[in-house]
C-alpha atoms as one frame of an Amber mdcrd trajectory, in Angstrom:
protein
  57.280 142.362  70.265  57.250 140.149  67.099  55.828 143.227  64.806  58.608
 145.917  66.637  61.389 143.221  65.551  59.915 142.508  62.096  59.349 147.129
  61.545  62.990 147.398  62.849  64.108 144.733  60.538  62.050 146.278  57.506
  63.510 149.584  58.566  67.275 148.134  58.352  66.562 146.452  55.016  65.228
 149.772  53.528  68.403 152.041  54.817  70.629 149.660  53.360  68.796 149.318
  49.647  69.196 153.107  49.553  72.783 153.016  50.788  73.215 151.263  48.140
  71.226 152.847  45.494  73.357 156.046  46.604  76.463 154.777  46.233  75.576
 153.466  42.547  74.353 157.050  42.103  77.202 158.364  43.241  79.629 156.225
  41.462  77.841 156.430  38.267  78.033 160.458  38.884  81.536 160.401  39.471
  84.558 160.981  37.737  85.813 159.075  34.598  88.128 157.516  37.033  91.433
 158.344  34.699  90.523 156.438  31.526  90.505 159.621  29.695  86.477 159.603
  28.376  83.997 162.279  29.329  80.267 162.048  28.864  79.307 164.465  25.358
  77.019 167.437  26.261  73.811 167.841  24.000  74.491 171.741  22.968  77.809
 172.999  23.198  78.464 176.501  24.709  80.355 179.210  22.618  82.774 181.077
  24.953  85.794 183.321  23.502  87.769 180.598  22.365  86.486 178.500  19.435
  84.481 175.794  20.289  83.615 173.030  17.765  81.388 169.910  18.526  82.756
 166.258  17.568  82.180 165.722  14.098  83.571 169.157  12.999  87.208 167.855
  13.428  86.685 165.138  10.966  85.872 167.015   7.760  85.332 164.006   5.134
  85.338 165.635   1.769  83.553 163.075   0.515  80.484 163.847   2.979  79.670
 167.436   1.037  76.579 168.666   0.940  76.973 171.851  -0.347  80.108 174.306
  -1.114  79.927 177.619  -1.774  82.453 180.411  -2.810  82.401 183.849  -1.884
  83.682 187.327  -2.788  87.672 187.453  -1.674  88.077 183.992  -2.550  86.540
 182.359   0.622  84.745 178.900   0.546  82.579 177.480   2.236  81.675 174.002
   2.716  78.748 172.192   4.819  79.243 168.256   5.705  76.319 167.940   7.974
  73.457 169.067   9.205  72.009 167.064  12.136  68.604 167.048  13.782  69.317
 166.414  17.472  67.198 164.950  20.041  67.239 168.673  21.967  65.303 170.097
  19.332  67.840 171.835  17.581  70.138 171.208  14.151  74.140 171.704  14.108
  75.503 172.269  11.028  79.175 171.454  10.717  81.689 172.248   7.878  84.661
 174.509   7.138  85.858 177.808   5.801  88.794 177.980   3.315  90.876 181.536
   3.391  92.162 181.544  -0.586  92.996 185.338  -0.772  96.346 186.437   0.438
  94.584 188.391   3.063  93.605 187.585   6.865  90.278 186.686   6.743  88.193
 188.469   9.577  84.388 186.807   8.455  83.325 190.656   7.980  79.845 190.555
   8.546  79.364 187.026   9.275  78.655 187.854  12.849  74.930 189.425  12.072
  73.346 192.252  14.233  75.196 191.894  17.473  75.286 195.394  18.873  73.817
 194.434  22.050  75.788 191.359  22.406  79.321 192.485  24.072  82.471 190.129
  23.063  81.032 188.284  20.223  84.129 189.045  17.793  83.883 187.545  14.280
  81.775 184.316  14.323  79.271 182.838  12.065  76.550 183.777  14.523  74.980
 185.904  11.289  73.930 182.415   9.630  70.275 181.328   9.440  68.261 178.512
   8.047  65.406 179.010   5.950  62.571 176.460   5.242  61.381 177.217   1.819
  58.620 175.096   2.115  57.193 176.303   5.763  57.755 179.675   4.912  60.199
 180.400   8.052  63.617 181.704   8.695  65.719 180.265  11.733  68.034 182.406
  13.059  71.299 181.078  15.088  70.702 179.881  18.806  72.322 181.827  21.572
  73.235 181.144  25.139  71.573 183.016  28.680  74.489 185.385  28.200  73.463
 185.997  24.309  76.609 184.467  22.832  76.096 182.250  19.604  75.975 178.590
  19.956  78.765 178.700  16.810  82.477 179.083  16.157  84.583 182.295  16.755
  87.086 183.077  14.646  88.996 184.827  17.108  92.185 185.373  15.568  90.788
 185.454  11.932  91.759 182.699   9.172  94.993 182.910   7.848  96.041 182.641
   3.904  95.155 179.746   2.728  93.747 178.333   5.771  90.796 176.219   6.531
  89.322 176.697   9.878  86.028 174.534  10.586  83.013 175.823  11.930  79.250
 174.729  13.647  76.567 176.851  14.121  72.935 175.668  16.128  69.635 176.393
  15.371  66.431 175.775  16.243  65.134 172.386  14.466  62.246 173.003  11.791
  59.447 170.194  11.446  60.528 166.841  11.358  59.273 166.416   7.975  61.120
 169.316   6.919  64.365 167.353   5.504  65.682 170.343   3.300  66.565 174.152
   3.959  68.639 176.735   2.502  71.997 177.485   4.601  72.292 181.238   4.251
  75.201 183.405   5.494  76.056 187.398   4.778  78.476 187.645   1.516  78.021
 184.233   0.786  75.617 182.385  -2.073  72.777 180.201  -0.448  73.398 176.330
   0.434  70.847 174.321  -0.453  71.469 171.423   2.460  69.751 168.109   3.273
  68.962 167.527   6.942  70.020 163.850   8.873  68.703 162.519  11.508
């Protein structure tokens, strides 16, 4: 009778420690409760309107590591490029429209007949690792969309939009590569991280 009291006992003590393990679960899954802060996804999906991970909105001039200028007066200007623990690199920086003409990134997308929807983007970028002898081309989602920013509407004159693209991550002892984009001169960029 002694061991039946003592199993239901153990069996009491062991529905309640995983009660309670499932409600911490559950809480800790839960919402934000109203403070306003979400948890930060790894990879950020591109969808048709233009998506652009944290650091992109904070453009510090003075974290260049390359700039570039193109044909029609469009620049281009890298502030980061950083490894991530997913296994891929974002690159971050901004595009500045100085013609007098809507700027539609003509050619920027890359070879995306089979992809439906993808608009203008920068989804023709790639990364190439001089010293490992290999090109990375821009990461896409299970529905073939680039992990990068849309320009959806263009860049007016004299605008700046900023931009991110993903790609895979070369070797970790890879820490330089050339950021390469149709119409555009090469960016030699350091990777962080």
């Amino acid at each position: 009778m002694r061991a039946a009291m003592t199993r239901i006992r153990f069996k009491g003590a062991a529905v309640a420690a995983a009660s309670v393990a499932m409600a911490v679960m559950l809480t800790a899954c839960g919402g934000d409760g109203g403070s306003g802060t979400e948890q930060k996804q790894p990879k950020a999906s591109a969808s048709e309107k233009q998506q652009t991970p944290d650091a992109v909105e904070s453009s510090d001039s003075s974290e260049v590591l390359a700039s570039v200028k193109g044909p029609g007066d469009i620049e281009l200007v890298v502030i980061s490029a950083q490894r991530n623990a997913g296994g891929f690199i974002t690159v971050k920086g901004s595009v500045t429209n100085g013609s007098k003409q809507q700027f539609g990134a003509q050619g920027w997308q890359g070879d995306e007949q089979e992809m439906v929807g993808n608009g203008a983007s920068v989804a023709g970028a790639s990364l190439v690792d001089q010293a490992g002898k290999k090109r990375y081309l821009t990461l896409r989602d299970t529905d073939g969309r680039c992990l990068c920013t849309k320009f959806t509407t263009g860049i007016a004159p004299g605008a700046t939009s900023p931009f991110f693209v993903q790609f895979p991550a070369p070797p970790a002892d890879t820490t330089e590569v050339d950021f390469q984009i149709p119409t555009m001169p090469t960016a030699t960029i350091k990777i962080s991280g």
